[in-house]
OpenMM code with the backbone's topology and positions (N, CA, C; nanometers):
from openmm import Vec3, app, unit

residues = "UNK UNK UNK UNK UNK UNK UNK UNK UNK UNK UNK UNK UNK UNK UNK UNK UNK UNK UNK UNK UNK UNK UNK UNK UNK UNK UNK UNK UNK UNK UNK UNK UNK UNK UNK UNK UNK UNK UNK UNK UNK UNK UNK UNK UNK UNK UNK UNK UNK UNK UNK UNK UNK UNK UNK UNK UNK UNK UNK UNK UNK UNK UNK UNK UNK UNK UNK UNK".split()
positions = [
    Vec3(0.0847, -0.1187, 0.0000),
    Vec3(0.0000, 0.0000, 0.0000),
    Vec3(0.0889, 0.1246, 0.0000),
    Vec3(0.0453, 0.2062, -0.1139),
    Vec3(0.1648, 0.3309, -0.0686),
    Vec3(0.0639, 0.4498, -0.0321),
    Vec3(0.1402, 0.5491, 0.0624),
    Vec3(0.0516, 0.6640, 0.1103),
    Vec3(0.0352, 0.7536, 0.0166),
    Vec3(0.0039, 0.8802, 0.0899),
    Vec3(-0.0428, 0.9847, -0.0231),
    Vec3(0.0871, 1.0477, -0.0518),
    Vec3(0.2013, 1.0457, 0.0106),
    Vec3(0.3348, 1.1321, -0.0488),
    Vec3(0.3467, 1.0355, -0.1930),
    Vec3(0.3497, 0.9003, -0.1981),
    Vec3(0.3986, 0.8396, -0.2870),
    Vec3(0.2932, 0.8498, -0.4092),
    Vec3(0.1702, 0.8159, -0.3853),
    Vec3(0.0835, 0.8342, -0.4538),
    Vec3(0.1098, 0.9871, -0.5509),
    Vec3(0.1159, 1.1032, -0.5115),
    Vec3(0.1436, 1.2342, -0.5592),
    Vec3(0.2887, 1.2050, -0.5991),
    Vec3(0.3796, 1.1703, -0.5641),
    Vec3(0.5085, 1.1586, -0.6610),
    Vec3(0.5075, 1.0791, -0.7848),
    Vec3(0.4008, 0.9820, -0.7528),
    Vec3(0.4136, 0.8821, -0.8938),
    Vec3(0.2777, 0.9822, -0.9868),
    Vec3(0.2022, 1.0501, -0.9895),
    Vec3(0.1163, 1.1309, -1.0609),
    Vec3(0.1884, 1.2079, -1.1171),
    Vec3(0.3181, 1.2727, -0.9984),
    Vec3(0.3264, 1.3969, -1.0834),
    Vec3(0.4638, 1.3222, -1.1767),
    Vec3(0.4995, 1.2236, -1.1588),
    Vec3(0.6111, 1.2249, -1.2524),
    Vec3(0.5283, 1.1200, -1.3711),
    Vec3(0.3873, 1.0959, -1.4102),
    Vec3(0.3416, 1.0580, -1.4829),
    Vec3(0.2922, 1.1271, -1.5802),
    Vec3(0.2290, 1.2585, -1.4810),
    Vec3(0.1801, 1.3638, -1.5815),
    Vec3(0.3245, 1.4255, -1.6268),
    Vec3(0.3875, 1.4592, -1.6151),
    Vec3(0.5549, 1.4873, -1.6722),
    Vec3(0.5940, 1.4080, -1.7563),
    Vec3(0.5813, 1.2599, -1.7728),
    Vec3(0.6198, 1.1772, -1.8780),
    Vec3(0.4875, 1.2301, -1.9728),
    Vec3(0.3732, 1.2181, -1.9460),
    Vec3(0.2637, 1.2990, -2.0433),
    Vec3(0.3080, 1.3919, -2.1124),
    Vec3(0.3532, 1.4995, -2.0556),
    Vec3(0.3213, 1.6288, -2.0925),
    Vec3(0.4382, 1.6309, -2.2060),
    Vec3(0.6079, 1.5404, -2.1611),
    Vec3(0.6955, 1.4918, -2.2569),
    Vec3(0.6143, 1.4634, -2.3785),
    Vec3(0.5829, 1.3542, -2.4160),
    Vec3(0.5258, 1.2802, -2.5217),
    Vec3(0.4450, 1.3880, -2.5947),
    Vec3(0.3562, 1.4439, -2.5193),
    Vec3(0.2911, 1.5577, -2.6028),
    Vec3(0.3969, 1.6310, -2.6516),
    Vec3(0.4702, 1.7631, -2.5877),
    Vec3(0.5447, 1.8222, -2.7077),
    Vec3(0.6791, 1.7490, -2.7882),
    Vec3(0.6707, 1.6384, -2.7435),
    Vec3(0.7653, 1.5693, -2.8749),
    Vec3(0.7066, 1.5486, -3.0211),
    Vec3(0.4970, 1.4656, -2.9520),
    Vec3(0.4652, 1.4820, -3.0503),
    Vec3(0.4118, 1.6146, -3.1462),
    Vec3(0.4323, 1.7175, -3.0691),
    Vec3(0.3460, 1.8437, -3.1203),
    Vec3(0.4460, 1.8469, -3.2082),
    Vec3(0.6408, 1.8454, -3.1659),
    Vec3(0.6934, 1.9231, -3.2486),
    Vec3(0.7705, 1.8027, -3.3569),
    Vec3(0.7413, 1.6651, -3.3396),
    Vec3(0.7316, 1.6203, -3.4618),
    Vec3(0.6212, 1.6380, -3.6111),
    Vec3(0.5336, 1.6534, -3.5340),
    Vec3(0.3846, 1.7062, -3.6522),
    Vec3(0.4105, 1.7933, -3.6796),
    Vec3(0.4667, 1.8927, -3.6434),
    Vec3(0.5241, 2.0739, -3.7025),
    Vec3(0.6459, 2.0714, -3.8220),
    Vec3(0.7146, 1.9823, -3.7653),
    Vec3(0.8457, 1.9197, -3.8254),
    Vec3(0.8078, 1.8577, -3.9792),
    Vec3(0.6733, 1.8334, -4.0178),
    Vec3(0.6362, 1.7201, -4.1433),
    Vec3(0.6260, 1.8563, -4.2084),
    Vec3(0.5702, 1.9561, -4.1267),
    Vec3(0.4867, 2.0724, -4.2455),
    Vec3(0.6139, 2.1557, -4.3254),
    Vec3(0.6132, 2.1721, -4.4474),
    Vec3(0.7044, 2.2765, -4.4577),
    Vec3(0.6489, 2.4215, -4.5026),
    Vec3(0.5021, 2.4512, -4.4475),
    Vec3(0.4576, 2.5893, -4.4263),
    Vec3(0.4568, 2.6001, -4.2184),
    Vec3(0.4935, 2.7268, -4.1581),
    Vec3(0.4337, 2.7004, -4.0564),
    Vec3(0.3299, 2.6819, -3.9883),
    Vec3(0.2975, 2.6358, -3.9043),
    Vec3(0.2023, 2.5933, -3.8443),
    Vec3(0.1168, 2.7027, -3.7336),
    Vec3(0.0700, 2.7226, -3.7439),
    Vec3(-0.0266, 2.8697, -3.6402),
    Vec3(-0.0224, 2.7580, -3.4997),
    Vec3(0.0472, 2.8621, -3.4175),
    Vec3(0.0030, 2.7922, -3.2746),
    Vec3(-0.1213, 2.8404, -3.1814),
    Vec3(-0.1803, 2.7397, -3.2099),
    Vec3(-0.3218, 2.7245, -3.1155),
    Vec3(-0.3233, 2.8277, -2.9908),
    Vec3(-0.2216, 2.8579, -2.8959),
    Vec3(-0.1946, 2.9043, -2.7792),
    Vec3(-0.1482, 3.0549, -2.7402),
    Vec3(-0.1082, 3.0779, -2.8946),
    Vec3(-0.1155, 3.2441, -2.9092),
    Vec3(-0.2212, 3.3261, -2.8579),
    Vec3(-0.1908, 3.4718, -2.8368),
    Vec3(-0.3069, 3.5443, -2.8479),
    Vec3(-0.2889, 3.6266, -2.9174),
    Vec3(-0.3910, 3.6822, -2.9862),
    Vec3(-0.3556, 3.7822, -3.0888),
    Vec3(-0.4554, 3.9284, -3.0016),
    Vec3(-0.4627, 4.0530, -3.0183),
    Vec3(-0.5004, 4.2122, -2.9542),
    Vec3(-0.6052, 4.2332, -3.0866),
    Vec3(-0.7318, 4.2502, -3.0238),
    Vec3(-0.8222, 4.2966, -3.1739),
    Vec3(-0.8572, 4.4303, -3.1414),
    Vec3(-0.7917, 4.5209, -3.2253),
    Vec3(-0.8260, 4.7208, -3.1913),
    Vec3(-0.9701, 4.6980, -3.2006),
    Vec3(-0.9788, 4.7769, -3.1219),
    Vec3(-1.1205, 4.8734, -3.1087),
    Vec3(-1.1670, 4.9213, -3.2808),
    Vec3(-1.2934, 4.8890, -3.3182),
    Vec3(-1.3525, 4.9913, -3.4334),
    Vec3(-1.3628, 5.1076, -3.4336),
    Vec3(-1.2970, 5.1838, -3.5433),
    Vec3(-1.3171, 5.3390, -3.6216),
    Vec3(-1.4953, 5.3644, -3.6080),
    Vec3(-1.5211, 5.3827, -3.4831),
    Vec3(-1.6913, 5.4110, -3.5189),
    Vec3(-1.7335, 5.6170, -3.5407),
    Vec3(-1.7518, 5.6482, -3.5760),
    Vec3(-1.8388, 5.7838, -3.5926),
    Vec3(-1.8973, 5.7692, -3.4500),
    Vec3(-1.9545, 5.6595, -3.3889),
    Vec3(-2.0389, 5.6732, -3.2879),
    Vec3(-1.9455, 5.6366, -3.1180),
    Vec3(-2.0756, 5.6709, -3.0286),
    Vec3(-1.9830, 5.6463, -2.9107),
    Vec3(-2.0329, 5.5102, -2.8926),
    Vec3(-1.9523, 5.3998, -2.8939),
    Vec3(-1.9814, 5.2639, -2.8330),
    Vec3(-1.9551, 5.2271, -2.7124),
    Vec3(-2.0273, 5.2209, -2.6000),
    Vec3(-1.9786, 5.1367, -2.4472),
    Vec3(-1.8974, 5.0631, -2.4586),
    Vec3(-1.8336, 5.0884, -2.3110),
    Vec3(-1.6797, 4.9560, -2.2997),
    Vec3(-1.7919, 4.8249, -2.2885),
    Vec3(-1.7147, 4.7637, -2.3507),
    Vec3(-1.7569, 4.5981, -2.3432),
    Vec3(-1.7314, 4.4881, -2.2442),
    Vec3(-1.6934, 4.3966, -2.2497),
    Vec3(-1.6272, 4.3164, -2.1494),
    Vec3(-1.5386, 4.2725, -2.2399),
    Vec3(-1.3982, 4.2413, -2.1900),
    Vec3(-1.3038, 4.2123, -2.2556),
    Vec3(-1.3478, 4.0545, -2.3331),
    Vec3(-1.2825, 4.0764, -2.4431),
    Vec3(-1.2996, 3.9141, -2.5348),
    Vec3(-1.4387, 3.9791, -2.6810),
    Vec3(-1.5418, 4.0913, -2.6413),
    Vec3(-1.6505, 4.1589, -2.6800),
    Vec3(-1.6178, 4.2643, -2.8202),
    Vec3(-1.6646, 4.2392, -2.9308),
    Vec3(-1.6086, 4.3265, -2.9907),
    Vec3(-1.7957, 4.3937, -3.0449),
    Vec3(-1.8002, 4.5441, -3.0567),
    Vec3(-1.8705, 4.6135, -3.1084),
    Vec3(-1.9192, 4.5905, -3.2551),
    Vec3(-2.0192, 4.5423, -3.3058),
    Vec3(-2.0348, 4.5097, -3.4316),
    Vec3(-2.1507, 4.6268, -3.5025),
    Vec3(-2.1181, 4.7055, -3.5864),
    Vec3(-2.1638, 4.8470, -3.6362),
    Vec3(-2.2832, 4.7556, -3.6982),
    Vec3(-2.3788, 4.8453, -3.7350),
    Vec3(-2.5218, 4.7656, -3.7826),
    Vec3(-2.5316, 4.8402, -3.8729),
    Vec3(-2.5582, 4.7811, -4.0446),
    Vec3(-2.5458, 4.8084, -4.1136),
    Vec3(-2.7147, 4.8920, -4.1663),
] * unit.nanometer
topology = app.Topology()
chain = topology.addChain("A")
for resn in residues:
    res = topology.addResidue(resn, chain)
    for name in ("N", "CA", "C"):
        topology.addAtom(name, app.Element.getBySymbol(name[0]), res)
């Protein structure tokens, strides 16, 4: 029977062998392409719209869509 120290050492060095395998495989699949590959994990800043009008702050992530 092992306790909870051992129990949490063998998780976390499992999820660590995980998390290995994943970016080996991420950056072998990147490795096949010879355009690059857009990473999922980026963030990209979307400006505010050129409005004529006054638009309320939004909640961040919210973008103002002008009505045609």
């Amino acid at each position: 029977m092992t306790n909870r120290y051992e129990r949490l050492k063998m998780h976390r060095r499992m999820q660590r062998r995980i998390q290995l395998v994943v970016e080996e495989r991420r950056m072998a699949f990147a490795a096949r392409h010879d355009e690059p590959v857009a990473d999922l994990e980026t963030t990209m800043e979307i400006p505010p719209p050129d409005l004529p009008i006054v638009v309320p702050q939004r909640a961040i992530g919210r973008v103002a869509v002008p009505q045609a």
